[in-house]
C-alpha positions, 0 to 999 in steps of 0.5 A, a space after each residue: 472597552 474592557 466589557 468588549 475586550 472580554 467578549 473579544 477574548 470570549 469569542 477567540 476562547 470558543 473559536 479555539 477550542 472548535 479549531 482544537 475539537 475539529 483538529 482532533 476529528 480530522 485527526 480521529 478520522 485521518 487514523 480511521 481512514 489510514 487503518 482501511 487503507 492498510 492492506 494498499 499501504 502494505 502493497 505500495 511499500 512493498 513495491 516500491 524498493 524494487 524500483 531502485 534495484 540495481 542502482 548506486 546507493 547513492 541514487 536510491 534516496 533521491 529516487 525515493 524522494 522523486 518518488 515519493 513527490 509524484 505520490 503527494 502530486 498524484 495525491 493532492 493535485 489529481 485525485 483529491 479534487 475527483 474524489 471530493 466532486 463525487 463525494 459531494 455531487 454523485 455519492 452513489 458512484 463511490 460503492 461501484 468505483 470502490 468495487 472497481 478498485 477491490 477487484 483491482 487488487 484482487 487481479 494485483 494479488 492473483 496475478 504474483 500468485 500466479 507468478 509465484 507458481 505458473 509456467 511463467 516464472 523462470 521467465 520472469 526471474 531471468 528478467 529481473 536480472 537484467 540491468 535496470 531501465 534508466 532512473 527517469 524512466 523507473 521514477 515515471 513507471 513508479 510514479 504511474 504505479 503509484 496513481 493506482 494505489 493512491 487512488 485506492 486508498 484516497 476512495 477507501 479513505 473517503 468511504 470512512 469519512 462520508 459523513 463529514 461535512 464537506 470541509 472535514 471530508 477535504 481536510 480528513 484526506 490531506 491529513 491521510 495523503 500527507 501521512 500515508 506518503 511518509 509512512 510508506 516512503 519513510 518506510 521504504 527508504 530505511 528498507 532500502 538503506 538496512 544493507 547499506 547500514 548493514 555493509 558499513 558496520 560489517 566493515 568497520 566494526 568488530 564483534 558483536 557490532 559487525 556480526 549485526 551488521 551481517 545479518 542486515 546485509 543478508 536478512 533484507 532479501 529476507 524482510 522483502 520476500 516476506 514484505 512482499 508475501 504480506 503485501 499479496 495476502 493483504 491486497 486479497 483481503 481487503 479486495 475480497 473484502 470491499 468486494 463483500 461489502 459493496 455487494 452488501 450496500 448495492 443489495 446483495 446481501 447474500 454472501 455478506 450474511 453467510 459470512 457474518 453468520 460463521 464469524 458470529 458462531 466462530 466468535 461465540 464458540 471461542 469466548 475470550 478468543 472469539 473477537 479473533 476468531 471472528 475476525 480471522 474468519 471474516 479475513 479468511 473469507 475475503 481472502 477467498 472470495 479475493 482468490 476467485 474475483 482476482 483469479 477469475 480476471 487473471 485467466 480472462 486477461 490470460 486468454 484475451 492477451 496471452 499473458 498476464 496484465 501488466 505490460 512485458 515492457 514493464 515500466 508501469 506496473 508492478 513487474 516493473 521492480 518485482 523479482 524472485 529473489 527478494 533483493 533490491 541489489 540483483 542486477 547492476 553495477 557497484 551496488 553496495 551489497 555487491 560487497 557483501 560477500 566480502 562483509 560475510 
């Protein structure tokens, strides 16, 4: 009996210790999956605290949560299933879609560039300040929005993770799901309630308190704007970038060698320096080639429709909350940085 109590206990011993080593590779590889993703990432919390622009502060979590629900269902119940089938069965599709997909985002960051600058704008900042769509219909564009980029950092993710037996691969990807999810939404609900932490510290505090709480009230515009700057710049970077690689794994090694051939001259030019150097010029490089894919589609939707590819309705897709002014509380009633004047 104490013989296989031992041998019981022996068994339990190894079984934990392979549940312990295989929770660290899920672990390894959730973080490995999630850094890939960053420039989607950056994208999705950038968008979304347009969505509860205009509405009561005490509708903005709820929303985000509601939000935030529909990622993990798209997720979890949609995507993850599709993306381990292909994995599994026909894993030569996952370069094309994942191309797809980078030239997606090539066309996302082209086209706020060609917001930011074309004949279009001034339309497209008179808009923003009109009174925003009713909450369900908000909550359902986003939630559309939101299957795009989740698919994009599902594919991108699971591209990191090929290699993993089949099990890992599925639990790699509910591991950067569920993470991915509450870092952005997390994100986004502290963005989106600053002003509000801001208001309330202005009004019932003094000193150096209160002037803290000023400057929250007026630098959020500030930290959207350049959130959302940095979402453009990422989306070309990691488009460009999936783009020069996919043309790489399908064949087209042309390009892929030019630019690693300057990365590595860059890299032995700056000695200690040169692994950021060599990395700016692989970024600086797939941010350009991003311009031009994502230029080249936006032109081509501009002469097919005669404007740019998201709908003028906006509920699904990102001008559905994307403004000018970088403030969440532009339009609507009794919002809480209608009172900032006040708190200045």
């Amino acid at each position: 009996m104490s013989a296989g109590l031992a041998a019981l206990l022996d068994d339990i011993s190894v079984l934990a210790r392979a549940a312990a080593a295989s929770v660290d590779d899920v672990a390894a590889g959730a973080g490995r999956a999630s850094v890939k993703a960053a420039g989607v990432i950056v994208d999705d919390a950038a968008v979304t605290p347009r969505y509860v622009q205009g509405f009561q502060p005490d509708r903005e979590l709820p929303m985000i949560r509601r939000i935030a629900l529909g990622s993990i269902r798209n997720k979890i119940l949609f995507i993850l299933p599709v993306v381990l089938l292909l994995s599994e069965f026909v894993d030569w599709l996952l370069t094309p879609i994942l191309m797809i997909g980078g030239a997606y985002l090539c066309f996302e960051g082209a086209e706020k560039l060609w917001e930011a600058v074309g004949p279009h704008r001034h339309a497209q900042a008179e808009a923003a300040e009109q009174e925003p769509a009713d909450e369900d219909t908000l909550v359902s564009g986003a939630i559309r929005t939101d299957f795009i980029l989740s698919a994009e950092i599902m594919v991108i993710s699971l591209n990191e993770v090929t290699n993993e037996p089949f099990v890992a691969r599925a639990l790699i990807l509910v591991a950067v799901a569920f993470l991915i999810t509450a870092v952005v939404y997390g994100s986004v609900a502290l963005i989106v309630k600053m002003d509000d932490v801001g208001l309330r510290l202005a009004r019932t505090s003094q000193g150096a308190v209160a002037a803290l709480g000023r400057g929250l009230v007026r630098g959020m515009p500030i930290v959207l704007k350049v959130l959302s700057t940095v979402g453009i710049a990422a989306m070309l970077w990691v488009g460009g970038h999936i783009l020069l690689v996919g043309l790489k794994d399908l064949g087209w090694t042309w390009l892929y060698d030019q630019v690693h051939h300057v990365e590595e001259d860059v890299h032995d030019a700056l000695g200690a320096l040169g692994g950021v150097g060599g990395w700016l010029t692989n970024t600086t490089a797939s941010a350009i080639l991003g311009v031009i894919v994502g230029g080249i589609i936006v032109v081509v939707l501009h002469r097919v429709h005669g404007h740019g590819g998201h709908g003028e309705g906006g509920d699904g897709g990102h001008g559905a909350g994307h403004g000018d002014d970088g403030s969440r509380h532009g339009a609507g009633p009794a919002t809480s940085s209608g009172a900032s004047p006040a708190a200045s």
